[in-house]
C-alpha positions in Angstrom: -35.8 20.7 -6.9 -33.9 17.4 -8.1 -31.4 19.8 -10.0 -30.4 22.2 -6.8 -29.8 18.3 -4.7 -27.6 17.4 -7.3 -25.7 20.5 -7.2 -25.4 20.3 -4.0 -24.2 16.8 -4.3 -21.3 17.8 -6.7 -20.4 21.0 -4.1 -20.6 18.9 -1.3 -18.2 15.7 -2.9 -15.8 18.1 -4.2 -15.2 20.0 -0.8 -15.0 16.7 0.9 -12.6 15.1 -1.7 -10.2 18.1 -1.8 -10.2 18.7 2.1 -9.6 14.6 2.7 -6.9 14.9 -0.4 -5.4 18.2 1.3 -4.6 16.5 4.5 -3.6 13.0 3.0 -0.6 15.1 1.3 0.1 17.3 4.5 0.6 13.3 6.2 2.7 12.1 3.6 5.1 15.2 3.6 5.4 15.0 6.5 6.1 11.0 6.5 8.7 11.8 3.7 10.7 13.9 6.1 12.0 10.9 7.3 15.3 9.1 5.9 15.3 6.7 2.9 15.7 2.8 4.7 17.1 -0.3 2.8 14.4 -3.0 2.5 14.3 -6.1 3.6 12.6 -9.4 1.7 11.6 -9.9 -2.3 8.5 -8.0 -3.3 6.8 -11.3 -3.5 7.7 -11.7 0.4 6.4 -8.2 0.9 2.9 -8.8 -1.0 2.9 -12.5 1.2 3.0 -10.5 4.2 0.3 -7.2 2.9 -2.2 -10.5 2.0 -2.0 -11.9 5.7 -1.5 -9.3 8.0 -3.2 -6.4 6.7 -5.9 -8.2 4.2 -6.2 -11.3 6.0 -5.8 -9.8 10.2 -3.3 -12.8 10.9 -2.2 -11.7 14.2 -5.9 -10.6 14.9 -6.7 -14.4 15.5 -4.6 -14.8 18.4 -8.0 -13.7 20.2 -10.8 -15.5 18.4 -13.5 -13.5 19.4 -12.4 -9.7 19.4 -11.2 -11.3 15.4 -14.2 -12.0 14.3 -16.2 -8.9 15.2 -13.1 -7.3 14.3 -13.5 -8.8 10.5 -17.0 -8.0 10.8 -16.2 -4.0 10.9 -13.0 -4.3 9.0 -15.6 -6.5 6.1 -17.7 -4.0 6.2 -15.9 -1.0 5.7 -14.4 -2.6 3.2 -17.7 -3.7 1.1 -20.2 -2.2 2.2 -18.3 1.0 0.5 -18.6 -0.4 -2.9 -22.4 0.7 -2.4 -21.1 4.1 -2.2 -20.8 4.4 -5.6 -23.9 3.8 -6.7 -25.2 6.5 -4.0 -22.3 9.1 -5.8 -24.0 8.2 -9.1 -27.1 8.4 -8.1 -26.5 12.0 -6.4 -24.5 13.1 -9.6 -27.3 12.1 -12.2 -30.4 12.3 -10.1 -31.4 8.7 -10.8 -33.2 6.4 -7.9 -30.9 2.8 -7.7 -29.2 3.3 -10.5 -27.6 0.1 -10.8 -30.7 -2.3 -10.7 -31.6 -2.4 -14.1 -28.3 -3.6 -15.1 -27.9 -6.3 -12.4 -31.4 -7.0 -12.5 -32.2 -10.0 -9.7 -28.6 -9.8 -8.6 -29.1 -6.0 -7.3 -31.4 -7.5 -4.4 -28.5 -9.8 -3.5 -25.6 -7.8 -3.7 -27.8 -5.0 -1.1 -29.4 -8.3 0.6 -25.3 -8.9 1.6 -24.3 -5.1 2.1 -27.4 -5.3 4.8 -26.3 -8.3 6.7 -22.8 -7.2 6.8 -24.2 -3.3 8.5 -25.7 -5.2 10.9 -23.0 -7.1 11.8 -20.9 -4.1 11.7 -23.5 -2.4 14.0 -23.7 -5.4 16.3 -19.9 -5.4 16.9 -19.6 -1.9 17.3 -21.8 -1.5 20.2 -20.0 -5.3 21.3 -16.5 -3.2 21.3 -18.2 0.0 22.9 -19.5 -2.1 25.8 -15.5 -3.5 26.6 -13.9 -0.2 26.1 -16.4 1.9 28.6 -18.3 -1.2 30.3 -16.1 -4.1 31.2 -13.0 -2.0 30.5 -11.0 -4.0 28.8 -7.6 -3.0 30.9 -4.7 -2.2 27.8 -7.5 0.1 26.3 -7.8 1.8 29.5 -4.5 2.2 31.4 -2.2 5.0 31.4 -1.7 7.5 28.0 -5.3 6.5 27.1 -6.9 7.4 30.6 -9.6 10.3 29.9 -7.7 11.8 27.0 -8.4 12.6 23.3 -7.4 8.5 22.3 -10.2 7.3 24.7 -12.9 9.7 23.3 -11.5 8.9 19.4 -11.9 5.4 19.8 -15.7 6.1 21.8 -16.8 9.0 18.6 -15.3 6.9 15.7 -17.5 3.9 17.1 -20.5 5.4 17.5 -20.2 7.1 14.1 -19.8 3.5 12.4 -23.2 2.3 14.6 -25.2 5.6 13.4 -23.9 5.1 9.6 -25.1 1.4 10.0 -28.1 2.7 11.3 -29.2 5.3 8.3 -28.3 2.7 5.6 -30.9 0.2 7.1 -33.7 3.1 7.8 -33.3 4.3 4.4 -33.7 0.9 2.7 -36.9 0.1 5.1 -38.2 3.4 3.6 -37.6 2.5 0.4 -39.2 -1.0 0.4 -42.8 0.9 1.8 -42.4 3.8 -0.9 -41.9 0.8 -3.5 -45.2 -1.0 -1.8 -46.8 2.6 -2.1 -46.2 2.5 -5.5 -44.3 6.0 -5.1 -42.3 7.9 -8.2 -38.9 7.8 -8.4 -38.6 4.6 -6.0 -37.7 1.8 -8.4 -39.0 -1.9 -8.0 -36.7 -3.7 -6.5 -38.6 -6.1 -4.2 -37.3 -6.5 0.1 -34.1 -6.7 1.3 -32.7 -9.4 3.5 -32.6 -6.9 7.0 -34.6 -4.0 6.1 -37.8 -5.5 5.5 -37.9 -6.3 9.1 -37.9 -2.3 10.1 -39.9 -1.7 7.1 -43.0 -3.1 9.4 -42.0 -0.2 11.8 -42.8 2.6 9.6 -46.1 1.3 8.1 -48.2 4.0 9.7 -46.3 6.8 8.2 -47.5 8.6 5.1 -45.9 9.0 1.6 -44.5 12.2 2.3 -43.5 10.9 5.8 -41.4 8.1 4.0 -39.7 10.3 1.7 -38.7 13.0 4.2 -37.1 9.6 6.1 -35.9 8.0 2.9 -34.0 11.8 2.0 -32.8 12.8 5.2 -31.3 9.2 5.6 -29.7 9.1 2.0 -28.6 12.5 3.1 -27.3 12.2 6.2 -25.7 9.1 5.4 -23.4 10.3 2.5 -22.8 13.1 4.6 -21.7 11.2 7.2 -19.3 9.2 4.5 -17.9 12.6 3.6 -17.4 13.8 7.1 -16.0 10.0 7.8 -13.1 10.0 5.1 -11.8 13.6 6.7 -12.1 12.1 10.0 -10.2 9.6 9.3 -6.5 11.6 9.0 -7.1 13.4 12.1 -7.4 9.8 14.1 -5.8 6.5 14.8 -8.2 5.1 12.5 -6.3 6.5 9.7 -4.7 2.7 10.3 -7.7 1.1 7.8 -5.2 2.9 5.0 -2.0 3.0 5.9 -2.1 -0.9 7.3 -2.1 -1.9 3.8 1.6 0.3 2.6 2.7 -0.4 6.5 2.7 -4.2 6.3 4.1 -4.4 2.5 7.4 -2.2 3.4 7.5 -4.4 7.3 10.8 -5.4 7.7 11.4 -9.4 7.1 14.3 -9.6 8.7 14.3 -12.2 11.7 13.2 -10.9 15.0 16.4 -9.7 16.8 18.2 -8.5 13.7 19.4 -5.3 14.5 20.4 -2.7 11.8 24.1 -1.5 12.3 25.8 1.5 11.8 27.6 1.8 8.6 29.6 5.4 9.8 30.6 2.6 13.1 31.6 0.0 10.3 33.3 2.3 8.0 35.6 3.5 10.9 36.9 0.4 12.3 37.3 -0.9 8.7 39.8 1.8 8.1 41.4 1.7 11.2 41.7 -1.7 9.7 42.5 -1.4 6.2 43.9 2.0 6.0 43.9 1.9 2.2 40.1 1.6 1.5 39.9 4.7 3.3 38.5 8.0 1.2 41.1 10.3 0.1 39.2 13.4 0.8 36.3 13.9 3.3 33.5 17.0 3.1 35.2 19.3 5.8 32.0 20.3 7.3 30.6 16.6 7.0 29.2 15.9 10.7 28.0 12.3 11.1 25.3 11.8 13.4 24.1 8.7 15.1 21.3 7.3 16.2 17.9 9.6 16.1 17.7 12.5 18.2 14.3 13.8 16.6 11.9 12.6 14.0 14.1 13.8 10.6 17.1 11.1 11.8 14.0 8.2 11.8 13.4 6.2 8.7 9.7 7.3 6.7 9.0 3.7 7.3 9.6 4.7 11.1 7.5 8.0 10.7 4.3 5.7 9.1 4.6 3.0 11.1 3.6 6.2 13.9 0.3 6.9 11.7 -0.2 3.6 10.7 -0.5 3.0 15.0 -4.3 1.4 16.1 -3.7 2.7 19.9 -5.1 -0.7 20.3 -2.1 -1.7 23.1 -1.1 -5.5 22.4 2.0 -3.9 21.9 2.1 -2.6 25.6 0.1 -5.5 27.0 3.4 -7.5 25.8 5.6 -5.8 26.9 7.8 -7.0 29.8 8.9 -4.2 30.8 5.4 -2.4 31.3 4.5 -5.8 33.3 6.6 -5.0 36.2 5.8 -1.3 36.6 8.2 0.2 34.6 7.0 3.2 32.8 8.0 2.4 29.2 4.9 1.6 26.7 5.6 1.3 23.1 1.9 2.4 22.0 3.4 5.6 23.8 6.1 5.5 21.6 4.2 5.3 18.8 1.9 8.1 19.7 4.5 10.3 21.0 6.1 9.7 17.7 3.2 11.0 15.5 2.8 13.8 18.0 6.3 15.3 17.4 5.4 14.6 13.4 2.4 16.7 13.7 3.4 19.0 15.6 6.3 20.0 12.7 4.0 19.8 10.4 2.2 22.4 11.7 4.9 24.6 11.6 5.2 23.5 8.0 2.0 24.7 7.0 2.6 27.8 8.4 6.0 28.8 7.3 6.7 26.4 4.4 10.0 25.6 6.0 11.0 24.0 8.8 13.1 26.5 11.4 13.7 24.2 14.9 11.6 25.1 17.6 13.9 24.0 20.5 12.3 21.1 21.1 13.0 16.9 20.0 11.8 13.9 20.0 14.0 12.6 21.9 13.7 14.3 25.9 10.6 16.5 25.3 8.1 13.5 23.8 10.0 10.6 24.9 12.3 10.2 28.0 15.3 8.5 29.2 13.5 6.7 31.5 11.3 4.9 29.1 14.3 4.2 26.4 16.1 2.7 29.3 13.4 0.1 30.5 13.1 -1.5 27.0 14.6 -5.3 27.1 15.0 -5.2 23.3 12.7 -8.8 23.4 10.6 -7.6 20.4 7.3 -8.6 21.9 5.9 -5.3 20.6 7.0 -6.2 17.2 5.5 -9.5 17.2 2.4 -8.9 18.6 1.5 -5.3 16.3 -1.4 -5.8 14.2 -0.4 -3.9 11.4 4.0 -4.3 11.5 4.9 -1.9 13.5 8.0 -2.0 14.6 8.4 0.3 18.4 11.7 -1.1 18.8 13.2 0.4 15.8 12.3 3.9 16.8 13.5 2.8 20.4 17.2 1.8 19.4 17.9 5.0 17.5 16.6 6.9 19.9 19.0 5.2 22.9 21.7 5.1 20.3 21.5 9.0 20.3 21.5 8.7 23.7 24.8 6.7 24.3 26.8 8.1 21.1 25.8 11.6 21.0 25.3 12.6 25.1 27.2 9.9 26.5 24.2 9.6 28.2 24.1 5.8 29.7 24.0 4.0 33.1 27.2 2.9 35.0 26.7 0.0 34.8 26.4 -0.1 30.5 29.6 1.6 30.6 31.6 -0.8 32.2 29.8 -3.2 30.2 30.8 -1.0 26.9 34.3 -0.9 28.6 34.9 -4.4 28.9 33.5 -5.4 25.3 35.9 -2.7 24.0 38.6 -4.3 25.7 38.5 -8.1 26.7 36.0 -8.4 24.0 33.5 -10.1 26.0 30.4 -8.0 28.8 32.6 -9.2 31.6 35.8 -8.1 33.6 38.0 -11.1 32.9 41.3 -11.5 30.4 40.6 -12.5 26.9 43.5 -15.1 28.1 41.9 -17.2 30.3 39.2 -17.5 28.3 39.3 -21.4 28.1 38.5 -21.1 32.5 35.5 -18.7 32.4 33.3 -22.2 32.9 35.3 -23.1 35.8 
């Protein structure tokens, strides 16, 4: 019997691994269709800001409380995962708590620690169930996320978390009574810090009783690790891997520094300095500016789109979504990854991308909503995990004034007059000296 579980252990982590592996690459193709991007900041910058914002949840504590329970998931995730290994060992070899006789004392600690951080993980789960569906906290329930798959991601991925908490503490309250029992193949390891108050629960149940609980949670718990990890590409919780590459390769630049166009730069230089001009061009060379679908972003762009929580302090910021008007960066963001999948569907299908008539620009994100953004970088500043909205914003409305001509009146006369008085408004360069008159 122990043999046939431990092959179907090994059957079950290999499937898991290579579907979870599978999918990671599909997302990372699909990130590198993206262009290369010039980096901002020293590496030691870049590590500075990886240790605060993604380890550390910096911009997390602008709200006290929804940081804390927010470290207690993100905590536990992070550690309560190292006692996954022992369960993988355990499930490979067929042994029961494999790592006690080597930590001795310290074993009952270590799982005395994982225990207080599930229930803290369980306890702020249900705390951030009870906002999204209860008090309704309003940026995670206003417009893209109202009754859609990102409401019911965020509801299932929670839930999931709460039931995984629940299995680990069940099991280890087994465990302790088989132990009292004096059971085979339970290893004395003494009570656990929160189990051994369920343990009291499950006195009346017989030995075979608490090994049918003790299996099926052990069980269903690694099962539900498995089923977890290739969850976790499918949903914006994907975030708890990509925050970490996302906030090392954040741009450091001051807020307001906007990239310019070299092809721009290049041209009036010449028109300048005829002689530093090249002496032969490619003949079929078109230059392109601005981003009219995902392939013309930056992969920092494209992962900044997976890297996206759907958690809405973006939009909450945002000035623009204040006073009604219909731009949301989170919308952005998700629209972004959309389009991304989307092509990588295709990909997986054909191998190679043929257009299918469609761009991110007009059929995911409108003029309407490029049009309303003040270029304040509130999104920016407050993101979580250093996305940058914006970024993707001003390519896509540079497409939309250098490629369509596509821009309100009242930007071209502003265009107009910079071109030619060199200043936004209608009056001679000349007289100058009287504008404050």
């Amino acid at each position: 019997m122990q043999i046939i579980q431990q092959i179907l252990f090994v059957i079950l982590a290999s499937a898991s691994i290579f579907l979870f592996w599978k999918k990671m690459s599909e997302i990372r193709r699909n990130i590198l269709l993206g262009k290369d991007f010039e980096m901002s900041g020293t590496s030691k910058q870049r590590f500075q800001n990886l240790l605060l914002n993604a380890f550390g949840q910096k911009k997390m504590f602008t709200n006290p409380m929804v940081a804390v329970l927010h470290f207690f998931v993100y905590a536990g995730f992070i550690i309560i995962n190292v006692e996954i290994l022992e369960i993988i060992l355990d499930g490979l070899t067929g042994h029961h708590r494999l790592f006690f006789p080597v930590l001795g004392s310290l074993y009952n600690f270590l799982i005395g620690c994982f225990e207080v951080l599930a229930f803290l993980v369980l306890a702020a789960c249900v705390v951030f169930l009870l906002r999204r569906n209860i008090t309704k906290v309003k940026r995670l329930n206003q417009g893209e996320l109202l009754g859609g798959w990102p409401r019911s991601d965020a509801n299932y991925i929670l839930t999931f978390e709460i039931v995984l908490m629940s299995l680990f503490l069940i099991m280890n309250a087994a465990d302790i009574n088989l132990q009292q029992g004096n059971s085979s193949h339970y290893t004395q390891t003494g009570s656990f810090w929160i189990s051994q108050f369920i343990a009291p629960m499950l006195s009346g149940v017989s030995e075979s009783g608490l090994i049918g609980i003790e299996r099926f949670c052990w069980w269903a718990h690694i099962i539900g690790i498995f089923v977890f990890m290739n969850y976790l590409p499918y949903s914006k919780h994907l975030h708890v891997i990509l925050a970490f590459p996302n906030s090392y390769y954040a741009s450091l630049a001051e807020k307001g520094t906007l990239s310019n166009m070299k092809e721009i730069q290049n041209e009036v230089l010449y028109m300048m300095q005829p002689e530093l001009a090249p002496a032969h061009t490619e003949a079929n060379a078109v230059l392109k500016f601005g981003a009219r679908d995902v392939q013309d972003l930056s992969w920092k762009n494209l992962m900044d789109a997976y890297s996206c929580t759907e958690c809405g302090r973006c939009t909450a910021a945002c000035p623009a979504n204040q006073t009604g008007k219909k731009l949301s960066p989170r919308q952005i963001m998700m629209a972004t990854r959309d389009r991304l999948e989307d092509i990588g569907t295709q990909l997986n299908k054909d191998k190679n991308w043929t257009t299918d008539g469609k761009a991110l620009l007009h059929d995911y994100i409108s003029v309407e909503e490029l049009r309303a953004c003040t270029t304040c970088n509130a999104c920016v500043q407050e993101c979580p995990v250093s996305i940058s909205p914006l970024d993707i914003i001003m390519q896509l409305r540079r497409n939309l004034v250098m490629e369509e001509s596509n821009s309100p009146q009242e930007w071209n006369q502003m265009f107009g007059n910079i071109e030619n008085n060199m200043a936004p408004w209608k009056f001679s360069p000349d007289d100058r000296d009287g504008w404050n008159h």
